[in-house]
Residue, then its C-alpha position, 0 to 999 in steps of 0.5 A: x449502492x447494494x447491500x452490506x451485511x455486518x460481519x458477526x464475531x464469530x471465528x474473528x480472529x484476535x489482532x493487536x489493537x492497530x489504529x485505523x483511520x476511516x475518511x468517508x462522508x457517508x454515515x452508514x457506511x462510515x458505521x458499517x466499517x466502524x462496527x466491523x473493523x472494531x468487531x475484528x479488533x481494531x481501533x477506529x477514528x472516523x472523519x466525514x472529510x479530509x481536512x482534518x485528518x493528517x493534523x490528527x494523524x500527525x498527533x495520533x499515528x494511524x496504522x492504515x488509512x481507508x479512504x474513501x475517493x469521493x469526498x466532499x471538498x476534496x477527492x481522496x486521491x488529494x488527501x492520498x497524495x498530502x499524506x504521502x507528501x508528509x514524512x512521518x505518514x509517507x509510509x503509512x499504508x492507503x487502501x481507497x474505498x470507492x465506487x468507481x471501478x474503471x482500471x483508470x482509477x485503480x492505476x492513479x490510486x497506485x501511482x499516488x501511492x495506494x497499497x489496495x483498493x476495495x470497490x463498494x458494494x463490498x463484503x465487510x468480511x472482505x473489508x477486514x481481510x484486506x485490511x489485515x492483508x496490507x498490515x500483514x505487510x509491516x509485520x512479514x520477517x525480514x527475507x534476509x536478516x542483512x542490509x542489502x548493499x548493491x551498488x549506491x542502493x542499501x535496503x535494510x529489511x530489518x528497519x524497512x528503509x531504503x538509501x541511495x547513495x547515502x540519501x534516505x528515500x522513502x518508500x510505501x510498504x508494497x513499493x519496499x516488499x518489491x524492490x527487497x523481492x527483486x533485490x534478493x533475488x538479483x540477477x534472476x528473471x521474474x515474470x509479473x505473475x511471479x511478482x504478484x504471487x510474492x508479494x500481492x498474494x491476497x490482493x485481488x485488484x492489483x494486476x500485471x499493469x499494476x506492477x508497471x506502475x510499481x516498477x515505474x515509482x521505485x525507478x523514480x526514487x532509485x534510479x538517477x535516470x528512470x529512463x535508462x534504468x541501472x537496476x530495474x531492467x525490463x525484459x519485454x513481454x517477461x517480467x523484471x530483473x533486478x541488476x546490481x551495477x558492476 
């Protein structure tokens, strides 16, 4: 498994006190995080498995949940998907804390609707970054202060929510930094470097591949046909663009 070595206080840098949900069946691993994430800042429940974990999350709102995938009586890929299934959480970012390192794995943990993924043994000082990586999402100003109005699509920056045709559809936070990217940028070609640049900047594990499975998720929440998209076009062996319907 390797060996983790705790972070010290020292040069931590002071963050609001965020709630932090840790699902991981392995005490001293469960422990680590806990010390560190507590170390850093944060509020930490703990739970060996998934059971029980969106009744409380339901009484008590979690910032971010660490999942561990292997856990007993099942996998946290199904504790992933029921948290996204459940309104008030669906939104709630996901990083997967896992052993498994196949790219297989990585895309399924993205298209349940993952925001990271942290493969053990792991740095806890890497662990925190991550962590204030993804909740820096939630707190990034708005790239423009208006509600985006493009054909039957509104996305408001301000308030992080998406409508189509009126109907609120919910997205996670890296699914609305994309769609507001390529949106703001309407018309223009982005290649999935760029994309990745603009809002994956500090997330190792996400790849070209990863901003397909992206793209694919939005054209099923946004567009009437996914398969013959109005919005998200794709420019073989380029990138993306972002069309708004005439």
């Amino acid at each position: 498994m390797g060996s983790y070595e705790p972070l010290s206080d020292a040069g931590i840098a002071a963050v609001s006190r965020c709630l932090v949900f840790v699902v991981e069946d392995e005490e001293d691993i469960a422990r680590l995080i806990s010390h560190n994430l507590q170390a850093a800042g944060f509020d930490v429940q703990s739970f060996v498995s998934g059971g029980s974990v969106v009744s409380e999350a339901l009484r008590e709102m979690p910032s971010l949940f660490l999942l561990d995938v292997m856990l007993p009586g099942a996998y946290g890929f199904d504790l992933c998907r029921q948290i996204r299934q459940t309104p008030t959480l669906s939104s709630t970012p996901i990083i997967f804390l896992t052993a498994k390192t196949a790219e297989a794995d990585r895309v399924k943990g993205l298209e349940l609707g993952g925001d990271d993924y942290i493969t053990k043994p792991f740095s806890p000082r890497e662990l925190v970054a991550r962590v204030r990586s993804v909740l820096r999402g939630l707190r990034q100003p708005p790239v423009t202060p208006e509600v985006l109005r493009l054909g039957d699509l509104e996305i408001d920056a301000s308030s992080m929510t998406v409508q189509v045709q009126g109907r609120a559809v919910l997205t996670t936070v890296r699914e609305f930094r994309l769609l507001e990217y390529l949106a703001t940028h309407c018309g223009r070609v982005l290649t999935r470097d760029q994309l990745l640049d603009a809002v994956w900047k500090e997330t190792p594990f996400v790849t070209p591949r990863s901003i397909d499975v992206y793209v694919r998720r939005l054209r099923e929440k946004i567009e009437i046909d996914p398969r013959h998209p109005r919005y998200l076009k794709t420019l073989r062996g380029i990138g993306y663009r972002f069309e708004s319907p005439k």
